[in-house]
PAVO-21314 format. One record per residue (C-alpha): x, y, z; residue in one letter; residue number from 1. Coordinates in steps of 0.1 Angstrom, whole numbers, plus 5000, padded with zeros to 4 digits. Layout:
% PAVO-21314
<<X, Y, Z>, 'a', NUM>
...
***
This chain:
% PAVO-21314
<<5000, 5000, 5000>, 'x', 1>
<<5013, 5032, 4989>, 'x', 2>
<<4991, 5056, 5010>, 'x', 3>
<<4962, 5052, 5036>, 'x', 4>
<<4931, 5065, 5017>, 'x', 5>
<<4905, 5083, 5030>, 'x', 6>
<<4873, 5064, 5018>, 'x', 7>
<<4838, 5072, 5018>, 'x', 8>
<<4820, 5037, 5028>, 'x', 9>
<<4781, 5035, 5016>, 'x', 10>
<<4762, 5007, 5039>, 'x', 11>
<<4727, 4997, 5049>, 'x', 12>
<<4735, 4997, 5089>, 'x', 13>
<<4762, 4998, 5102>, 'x', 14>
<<4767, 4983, 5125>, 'x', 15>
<<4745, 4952, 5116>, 'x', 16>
<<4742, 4918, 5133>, 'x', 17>
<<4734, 4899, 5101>, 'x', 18>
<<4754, 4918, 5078>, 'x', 19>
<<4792, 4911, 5099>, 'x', 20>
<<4808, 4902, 5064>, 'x', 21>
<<4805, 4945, 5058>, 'x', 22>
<<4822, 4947, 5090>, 'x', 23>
<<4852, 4924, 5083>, 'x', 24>
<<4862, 4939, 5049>, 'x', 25>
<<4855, 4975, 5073>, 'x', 26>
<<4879, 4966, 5099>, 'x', 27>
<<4903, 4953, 5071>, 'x', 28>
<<4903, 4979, 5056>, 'x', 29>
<<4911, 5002, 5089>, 'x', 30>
<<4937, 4977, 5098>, 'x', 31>
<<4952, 4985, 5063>, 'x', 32>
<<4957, 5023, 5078>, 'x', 33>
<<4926, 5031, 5059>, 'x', 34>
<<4901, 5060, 5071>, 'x', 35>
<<4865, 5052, 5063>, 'x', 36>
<<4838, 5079, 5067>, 'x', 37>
<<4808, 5056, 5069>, 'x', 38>
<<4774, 5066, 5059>, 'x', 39>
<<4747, 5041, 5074>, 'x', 40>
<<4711, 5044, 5052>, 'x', 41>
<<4690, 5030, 5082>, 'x', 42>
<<4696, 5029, 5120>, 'x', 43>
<<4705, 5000, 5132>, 'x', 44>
<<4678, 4979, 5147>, 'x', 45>
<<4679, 4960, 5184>, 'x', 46>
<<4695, 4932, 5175>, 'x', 47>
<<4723, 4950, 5155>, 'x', 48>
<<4731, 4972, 5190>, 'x', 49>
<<4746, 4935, 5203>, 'x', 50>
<<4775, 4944, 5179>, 'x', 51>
<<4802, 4972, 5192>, 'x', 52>
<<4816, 4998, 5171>, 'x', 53>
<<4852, 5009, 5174>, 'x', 54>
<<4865, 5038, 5182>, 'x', 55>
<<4874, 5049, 5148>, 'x', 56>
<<4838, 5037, 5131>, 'x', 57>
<<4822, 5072, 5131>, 'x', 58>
<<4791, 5065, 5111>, 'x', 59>
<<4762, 5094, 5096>, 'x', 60>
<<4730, 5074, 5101>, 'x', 61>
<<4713, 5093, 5068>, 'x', 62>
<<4676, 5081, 5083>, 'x', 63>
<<4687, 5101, 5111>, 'x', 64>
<<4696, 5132, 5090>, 'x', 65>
<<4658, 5129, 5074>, 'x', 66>
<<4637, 5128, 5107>, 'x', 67>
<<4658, 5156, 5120>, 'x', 68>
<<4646, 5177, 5086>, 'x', 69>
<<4683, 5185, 5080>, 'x', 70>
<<4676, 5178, 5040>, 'x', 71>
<<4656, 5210, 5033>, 'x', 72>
<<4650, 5229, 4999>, 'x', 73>
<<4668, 5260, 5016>, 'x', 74>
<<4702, 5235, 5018>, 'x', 75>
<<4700, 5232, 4983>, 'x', 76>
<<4704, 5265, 4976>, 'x', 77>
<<4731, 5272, 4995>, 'x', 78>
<<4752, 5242, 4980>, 'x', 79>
<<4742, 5257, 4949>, 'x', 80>
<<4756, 5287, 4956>, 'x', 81>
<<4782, 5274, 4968>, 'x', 82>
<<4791, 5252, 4940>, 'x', 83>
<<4769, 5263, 4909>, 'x', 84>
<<4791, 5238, 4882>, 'x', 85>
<<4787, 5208, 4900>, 'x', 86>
<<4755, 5211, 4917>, 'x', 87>
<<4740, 5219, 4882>, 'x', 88>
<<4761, 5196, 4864>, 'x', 89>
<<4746, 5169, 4889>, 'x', 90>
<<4709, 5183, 4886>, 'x', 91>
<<4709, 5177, 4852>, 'x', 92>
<<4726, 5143, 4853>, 'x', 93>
<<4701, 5131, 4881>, 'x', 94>
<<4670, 5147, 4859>, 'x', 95>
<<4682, 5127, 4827>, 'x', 96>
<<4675, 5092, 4850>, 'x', 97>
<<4645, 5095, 4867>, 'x', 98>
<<4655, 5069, 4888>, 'x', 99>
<<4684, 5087, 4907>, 'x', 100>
<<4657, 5115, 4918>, 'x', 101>
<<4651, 5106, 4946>, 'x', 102>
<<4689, 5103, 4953>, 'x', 103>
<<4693, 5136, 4952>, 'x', 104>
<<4675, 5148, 4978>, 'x', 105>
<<4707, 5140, 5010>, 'x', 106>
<<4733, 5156, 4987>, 'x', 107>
<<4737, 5184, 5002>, 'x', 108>
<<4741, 5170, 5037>, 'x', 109>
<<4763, 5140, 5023>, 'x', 110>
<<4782, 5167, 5001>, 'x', 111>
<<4795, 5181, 5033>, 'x', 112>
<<4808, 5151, 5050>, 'x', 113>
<<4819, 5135, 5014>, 'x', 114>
<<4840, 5162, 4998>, 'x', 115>
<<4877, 5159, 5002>, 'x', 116>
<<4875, 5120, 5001>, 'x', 117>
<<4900, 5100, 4975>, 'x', 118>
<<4870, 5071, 4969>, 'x', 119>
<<4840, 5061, 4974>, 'x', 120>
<<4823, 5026, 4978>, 'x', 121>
<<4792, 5016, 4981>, 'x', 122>
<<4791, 4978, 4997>, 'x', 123>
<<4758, 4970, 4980>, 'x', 124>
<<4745, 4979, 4943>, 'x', 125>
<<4713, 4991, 4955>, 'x', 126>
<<4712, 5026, 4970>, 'x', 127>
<<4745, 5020, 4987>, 'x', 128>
<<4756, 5023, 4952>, 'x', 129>
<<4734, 5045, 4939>, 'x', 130>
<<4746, 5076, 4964>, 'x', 131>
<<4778, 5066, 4959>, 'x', 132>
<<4772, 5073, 4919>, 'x', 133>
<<4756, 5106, 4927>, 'x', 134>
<<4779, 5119, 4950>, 'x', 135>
<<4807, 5109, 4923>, 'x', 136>
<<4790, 5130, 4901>, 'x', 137>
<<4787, 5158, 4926>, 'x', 138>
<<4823, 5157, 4941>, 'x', 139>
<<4839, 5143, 4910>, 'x', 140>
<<4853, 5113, 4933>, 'x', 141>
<<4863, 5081, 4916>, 'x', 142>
<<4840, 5051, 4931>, 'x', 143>
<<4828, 5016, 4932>, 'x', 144>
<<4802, 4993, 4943>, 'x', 145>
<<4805, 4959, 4954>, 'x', 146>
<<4773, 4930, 4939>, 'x', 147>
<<4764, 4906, 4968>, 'x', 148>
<<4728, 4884, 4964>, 'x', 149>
<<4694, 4904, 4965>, 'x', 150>
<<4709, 4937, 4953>, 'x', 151>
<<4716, 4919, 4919>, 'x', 152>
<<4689, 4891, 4916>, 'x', 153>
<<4658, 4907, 4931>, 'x', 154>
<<4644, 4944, 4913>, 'x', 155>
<<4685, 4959, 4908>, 'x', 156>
<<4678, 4994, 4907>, 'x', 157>
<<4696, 5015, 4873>, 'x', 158>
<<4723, 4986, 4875>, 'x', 159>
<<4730, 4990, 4841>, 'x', 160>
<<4738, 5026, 4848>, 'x', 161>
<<4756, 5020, 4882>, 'x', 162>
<<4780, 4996, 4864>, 'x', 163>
<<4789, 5021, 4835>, 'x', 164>
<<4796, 5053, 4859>, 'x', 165>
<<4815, 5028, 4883>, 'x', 166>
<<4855, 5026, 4884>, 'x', 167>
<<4853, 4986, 4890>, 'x', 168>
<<4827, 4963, 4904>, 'x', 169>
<<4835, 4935, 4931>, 'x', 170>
<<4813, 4905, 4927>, 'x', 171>
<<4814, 4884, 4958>, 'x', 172>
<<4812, 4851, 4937>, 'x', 173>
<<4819, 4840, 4903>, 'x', 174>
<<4783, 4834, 4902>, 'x', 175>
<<4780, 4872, 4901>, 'x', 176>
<<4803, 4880, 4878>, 'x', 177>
<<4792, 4863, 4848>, 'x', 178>
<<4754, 4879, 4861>, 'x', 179>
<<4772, 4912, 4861>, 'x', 180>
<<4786, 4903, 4824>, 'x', 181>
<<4754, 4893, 4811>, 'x', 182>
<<4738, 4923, 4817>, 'x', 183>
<<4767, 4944, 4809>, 'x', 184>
<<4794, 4928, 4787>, 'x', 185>
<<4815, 4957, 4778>, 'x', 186>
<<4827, 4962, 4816>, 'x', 187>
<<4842, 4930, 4817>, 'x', 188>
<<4872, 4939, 4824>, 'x', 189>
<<4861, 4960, 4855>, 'x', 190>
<<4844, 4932, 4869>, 'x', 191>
<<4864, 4917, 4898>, 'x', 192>
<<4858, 4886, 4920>, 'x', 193>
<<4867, 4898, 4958>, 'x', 194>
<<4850, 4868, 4986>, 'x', 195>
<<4837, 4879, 5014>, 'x', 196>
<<4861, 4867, 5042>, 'x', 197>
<<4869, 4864, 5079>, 'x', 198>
<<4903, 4869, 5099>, 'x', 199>
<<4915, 4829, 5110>, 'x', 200>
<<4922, 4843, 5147>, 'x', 201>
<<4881, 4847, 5152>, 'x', 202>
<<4881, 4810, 5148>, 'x', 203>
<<4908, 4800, 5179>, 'x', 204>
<<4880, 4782, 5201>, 'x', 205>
<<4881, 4746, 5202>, 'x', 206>
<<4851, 4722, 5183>, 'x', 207>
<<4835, 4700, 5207>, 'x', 208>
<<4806, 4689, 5191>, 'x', 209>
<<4785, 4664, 5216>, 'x', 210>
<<4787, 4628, 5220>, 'x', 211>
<<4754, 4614, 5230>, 'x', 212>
<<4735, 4631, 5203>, 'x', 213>
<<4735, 4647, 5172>, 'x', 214>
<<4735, 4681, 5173>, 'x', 215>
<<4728, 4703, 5142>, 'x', 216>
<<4733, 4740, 5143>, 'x', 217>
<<4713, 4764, 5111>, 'x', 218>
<<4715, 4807, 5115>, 'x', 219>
<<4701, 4831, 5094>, 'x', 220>
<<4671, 4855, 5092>, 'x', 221>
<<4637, 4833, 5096>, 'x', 222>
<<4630, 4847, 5064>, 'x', 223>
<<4620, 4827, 5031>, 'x', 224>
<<4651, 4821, 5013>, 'x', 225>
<<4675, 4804, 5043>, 'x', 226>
<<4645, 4776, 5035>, 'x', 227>
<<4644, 4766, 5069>, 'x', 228>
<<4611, 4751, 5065>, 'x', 229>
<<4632, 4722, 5045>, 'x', 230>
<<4654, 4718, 5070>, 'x', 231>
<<4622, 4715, 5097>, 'x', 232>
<<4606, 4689, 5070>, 'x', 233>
<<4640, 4666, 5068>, 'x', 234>
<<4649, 4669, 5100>, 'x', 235>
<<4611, 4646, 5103>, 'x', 236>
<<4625, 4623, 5080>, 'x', 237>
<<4661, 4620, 5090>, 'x', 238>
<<4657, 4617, 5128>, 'x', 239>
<<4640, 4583, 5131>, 'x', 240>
<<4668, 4568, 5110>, 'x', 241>
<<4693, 4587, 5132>, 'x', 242>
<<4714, 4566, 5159>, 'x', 243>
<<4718, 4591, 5179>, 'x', 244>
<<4692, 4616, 5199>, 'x', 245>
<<4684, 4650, 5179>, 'x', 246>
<<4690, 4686, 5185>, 'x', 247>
<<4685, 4714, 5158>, 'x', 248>
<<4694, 4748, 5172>, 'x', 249>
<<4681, 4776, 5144>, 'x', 250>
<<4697, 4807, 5158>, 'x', 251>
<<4679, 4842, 5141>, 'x', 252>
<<4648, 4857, 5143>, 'x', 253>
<<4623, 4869, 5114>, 'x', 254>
<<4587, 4876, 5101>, 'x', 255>
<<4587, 4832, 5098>, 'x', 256>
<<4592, 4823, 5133>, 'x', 257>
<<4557, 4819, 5142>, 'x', 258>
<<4547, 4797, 5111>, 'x', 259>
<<4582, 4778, 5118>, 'x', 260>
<<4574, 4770, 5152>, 'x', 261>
<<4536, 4760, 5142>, 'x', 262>
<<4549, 4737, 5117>, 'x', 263>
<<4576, 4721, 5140>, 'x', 264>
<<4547, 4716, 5166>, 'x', 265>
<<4525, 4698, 5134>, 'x', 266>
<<4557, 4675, 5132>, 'x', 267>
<<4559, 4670, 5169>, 'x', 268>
<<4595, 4682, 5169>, 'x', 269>
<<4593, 4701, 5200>, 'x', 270>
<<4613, 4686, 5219>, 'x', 271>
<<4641, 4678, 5188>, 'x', 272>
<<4642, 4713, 5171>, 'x', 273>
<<4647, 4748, 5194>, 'x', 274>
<<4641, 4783, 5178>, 'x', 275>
<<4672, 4803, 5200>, 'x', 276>
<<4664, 4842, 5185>, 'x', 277>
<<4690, 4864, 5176>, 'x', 278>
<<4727, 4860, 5195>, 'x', 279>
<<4760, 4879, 5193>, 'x', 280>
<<4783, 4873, 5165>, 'x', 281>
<<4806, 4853, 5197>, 'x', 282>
<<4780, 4834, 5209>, 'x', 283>
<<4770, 4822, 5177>, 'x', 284>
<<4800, 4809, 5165>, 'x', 285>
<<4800, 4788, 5204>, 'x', 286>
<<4768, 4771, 5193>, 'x', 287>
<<4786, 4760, 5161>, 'x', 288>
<<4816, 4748, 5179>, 'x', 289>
<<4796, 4728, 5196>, 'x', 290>
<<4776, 4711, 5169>, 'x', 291>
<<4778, 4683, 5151>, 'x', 292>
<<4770, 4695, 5120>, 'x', 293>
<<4759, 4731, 5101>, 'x', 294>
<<4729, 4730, 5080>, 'x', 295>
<<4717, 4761, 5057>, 'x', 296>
<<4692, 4748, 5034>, 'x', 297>
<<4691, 4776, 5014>, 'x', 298>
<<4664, 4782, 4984>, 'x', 299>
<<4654, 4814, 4961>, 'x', 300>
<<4626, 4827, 4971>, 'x', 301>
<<4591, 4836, 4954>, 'x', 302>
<<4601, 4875, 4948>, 'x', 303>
<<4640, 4857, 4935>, 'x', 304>
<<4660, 4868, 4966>, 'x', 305>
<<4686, 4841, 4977>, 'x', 306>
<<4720, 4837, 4992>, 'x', 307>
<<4749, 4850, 4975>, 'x', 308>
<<4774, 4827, 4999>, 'x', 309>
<<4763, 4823, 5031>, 'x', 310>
<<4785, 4839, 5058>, 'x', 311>
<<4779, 4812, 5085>, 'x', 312>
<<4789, 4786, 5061>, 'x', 313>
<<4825, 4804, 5062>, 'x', 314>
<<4826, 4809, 5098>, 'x', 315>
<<4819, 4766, 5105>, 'x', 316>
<<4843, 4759, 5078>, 'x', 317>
<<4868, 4785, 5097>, 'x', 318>
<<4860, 4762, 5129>, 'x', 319>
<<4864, 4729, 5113>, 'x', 320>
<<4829, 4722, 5119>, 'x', 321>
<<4811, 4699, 5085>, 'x', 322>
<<4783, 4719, 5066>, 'x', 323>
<<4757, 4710, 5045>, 'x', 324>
<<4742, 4736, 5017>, 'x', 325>
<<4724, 4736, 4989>, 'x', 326>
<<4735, 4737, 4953>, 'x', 327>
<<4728, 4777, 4944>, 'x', 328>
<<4738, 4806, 4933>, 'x', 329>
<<4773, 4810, 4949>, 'x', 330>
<<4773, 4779, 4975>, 'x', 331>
<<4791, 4756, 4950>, 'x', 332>
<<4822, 4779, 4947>, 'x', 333>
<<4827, 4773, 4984>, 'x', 334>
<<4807, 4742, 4997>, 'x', 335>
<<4822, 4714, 4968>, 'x', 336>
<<4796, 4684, 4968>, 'x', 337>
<<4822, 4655, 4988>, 'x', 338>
<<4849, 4675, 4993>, 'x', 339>
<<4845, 4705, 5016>, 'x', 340>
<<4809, 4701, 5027>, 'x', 341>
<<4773, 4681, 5011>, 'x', 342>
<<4749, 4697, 4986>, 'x', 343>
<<4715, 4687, 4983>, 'x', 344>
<<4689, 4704, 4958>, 'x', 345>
<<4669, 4733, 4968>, 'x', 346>
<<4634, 4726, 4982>, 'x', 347>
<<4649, 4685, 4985>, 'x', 348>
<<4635, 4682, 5017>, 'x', 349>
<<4644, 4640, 5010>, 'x', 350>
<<4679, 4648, 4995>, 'x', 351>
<<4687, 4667, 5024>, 'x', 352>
<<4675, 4643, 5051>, 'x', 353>
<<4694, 4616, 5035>, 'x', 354>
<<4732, 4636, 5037>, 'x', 355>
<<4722, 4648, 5071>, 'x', 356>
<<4716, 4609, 5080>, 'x', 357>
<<4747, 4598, 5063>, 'x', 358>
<<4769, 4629, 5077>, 'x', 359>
<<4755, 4619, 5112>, 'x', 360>
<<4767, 4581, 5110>, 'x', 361>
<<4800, 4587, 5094>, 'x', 362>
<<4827, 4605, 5116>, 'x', 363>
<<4855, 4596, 5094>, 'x', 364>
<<4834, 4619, 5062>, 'x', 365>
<<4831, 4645, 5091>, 'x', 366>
<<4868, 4649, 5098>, 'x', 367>
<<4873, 4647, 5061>, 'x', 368>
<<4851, 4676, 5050>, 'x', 369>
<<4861, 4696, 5082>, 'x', 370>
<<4895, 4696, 5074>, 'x', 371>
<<4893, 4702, 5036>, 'x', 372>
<<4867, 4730, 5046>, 'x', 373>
<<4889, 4750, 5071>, 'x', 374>
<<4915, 4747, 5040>, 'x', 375>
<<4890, 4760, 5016>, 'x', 376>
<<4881, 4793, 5036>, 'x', 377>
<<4919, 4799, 5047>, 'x', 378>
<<4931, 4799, 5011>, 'x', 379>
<<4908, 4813, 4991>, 'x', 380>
<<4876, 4835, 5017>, 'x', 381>
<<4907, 4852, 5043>, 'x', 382>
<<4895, 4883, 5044>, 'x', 383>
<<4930, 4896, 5047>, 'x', 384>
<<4937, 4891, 5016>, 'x', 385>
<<4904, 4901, 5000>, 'x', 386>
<<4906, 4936, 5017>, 'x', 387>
<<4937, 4937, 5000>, 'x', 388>
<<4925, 4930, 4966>, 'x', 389>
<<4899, 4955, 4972>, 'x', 390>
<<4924, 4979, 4982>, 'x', 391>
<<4947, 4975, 4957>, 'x', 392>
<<4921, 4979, 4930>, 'x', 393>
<<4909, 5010, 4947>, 'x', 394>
<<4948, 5024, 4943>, 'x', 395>
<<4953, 5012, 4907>, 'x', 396>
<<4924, 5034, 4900>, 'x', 397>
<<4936, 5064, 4919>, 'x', 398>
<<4973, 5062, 4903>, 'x', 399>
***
């Protein structure tokens, strides 16, 4: 690294329980010498408050700067006075596509706490990216975005635009980067595959899954496309053929956990499967150390949202603890069907019970795709080395 950079960084919340693979390329990034102005677009909610910022993670909440009525027509006119060339140049950018209107409307406020910056990057292609792109235009900034799951494969808002005004784009999987090429093949060559990653010294605690029972550890959102109703539905099938007792621990909350629980108590698996809620990143990764087993069925949902790669997946694979997925989307690139994990077919409530069975009564295929998984994630999902590849790309583009 030639220089520590002062970057603008574009988020949904920050900080954010669910979203800790933004935080880990964040604190990279810091730890690279890096400053990083954040901007959060939402507060963060309850659960996310279980996270700690750092001293140095100053963050502008920009819901915040809307309910305080900070964003006023009167600031407009003063930034236009201030800078007539580019706050009309920018006007009449934003007026030619419609859709960055309403984009506009915080630039005066973010202009302020953006100018002076070297980049800018926004960590999602929705409208992380999209005030990223209109404060480029504003502040004549150089940026990026990075194309994760939903903000590409449900409703992706002017991508097409935001991948033409962009420097580079990072997809997270190679699974993303030919979806970025499809729908844009002359920028190509600015499309870049940086993982999401973790830091190997998270991962120290020791793996002591339990002996007298099988024990089978899911997290996510208790929304449609972590498909835990398929896991609830094999875990009906599998367990009768297990010789072991049962325990399924799904650790996260969502707008499903009442129809989860109902249909657990239809299968009369109270007493075998335990909704936990929402934990800290920490103790989250203690109930996977002390699991048998990681299961994320995951599945695209109705409206096409799904799973770029899973970030618990990584963080059992960090442990050493075997994992089970689903063949979508990313998964593949990480999960490889006998090697480093077992991929069943979405909505295979059957194929799923049947590798959860075999996983459960094989200990030698669970040291096996353990250690071939912990391998996996140190070589090629550290997120050292990503942050580096991110920075470095960032740099290129500066010099």
């Amino acid at each position: 690294m030639q220089k520590p950079l002062d970057i603008v960084y574009i988020v949904d919340r920050y900080p954010s329980l669910s979203e800790s693979f933004i935080r880990m390329e964040a604190r990279e990034l810091l730890k690279l010498g890096h400053r990083l102005r954040f901007i959060s677009l939402r507060r963060p909610g309850p659960d996310d408050l279980k996270v700690e910022l750092l001293p140095e993670e100053k963050v502008l909440c920009l819901e915040d700067v809307y309910k305080k009525g900070i964003v006023r027509v009167s600031s407009h006119l003063r930034l236009l006075l201030r800078k007539p060339g580019p706050y009309l140049r920018t006007l009449a950018w934003v007026l030619k596509h419609r859709g960055a209107w309403r984009l506009f409307k915080a630039v005066p406020y973010l202009y302020d706490y953006a100018k002076g910056a070297d980049w800018i990057h926004g960590t999602f292609a929705w409208d992380q990216a999209g005030y990223a792109m209109v404060l480029s235009r504003l502040t004549k900034t150089q940026w990026s975005f990075t194309a994760r799951a939903a903000d590409i494969y449900v409703n992706p808002r002017l991508l097409g635009l935001k991948m033409q005004e962009a420097s580079f784009i990072a997809a997270i999987t190679k699974y993303n980067q030919k979806l970025l090429i499809e729908t844009l093949p002359e920028a190509e060559d600015n499309i870049h595959v940086i993982h999401s990653g973790h830091r190997g010294e998270r991962f120290n605690m020791k793996v002591s899954p339990p002996q007298d029972r099988i024990s089978i550890t899911a997290v996510g959102r208790l929304v449609e496309k972590k498909g835990f109703t398929y896991l609830v539905k094999a875990l009906s099938s599998a367990w009768p053929r297990l010789a072991l007792p049962l325990q399924c621990r799904i650790i996260g909350s969502g707008p499903l956990e009442e129809a989860l629980q109902e249909e657990v108590r239809q299968l009369s698996l109270q007493e075998k499967v335990k909704f936990i809620g929402a934990l800290s990143p920490e103790e989250t990764l203690q109930e996977i150390a002390y699991s048998t087993m990681l299961v994320q069925p995951c599945v695209r949902a109705h409206n096409g949202d799904m799973d770029g790669i899973p970030n618990v997946l990584m963080e059992a694979m960090w442990l050493g603890v075997p994992v089970i997925s689903t063949r979508l989307s990313g998964i593949p690139e990480l999960v490889e069907h006998e090697n480093t994990g077992l991929l069943a077919g979405p909505e295979n409530e059957q194929e799923l019970a049947g590798l959860i069975v075999r996983l459960a009564g094989d200990e030698k295929l669970r040291a096996k795709l353990a250690t071939a998984g912990k391998a996996k994630v140190e070589n090629e999902f550290n997120v050292c080395r990503e942050a580096l590849k991110l920075s470095g790309l960032i740099e290129s583009h500066i010099n």
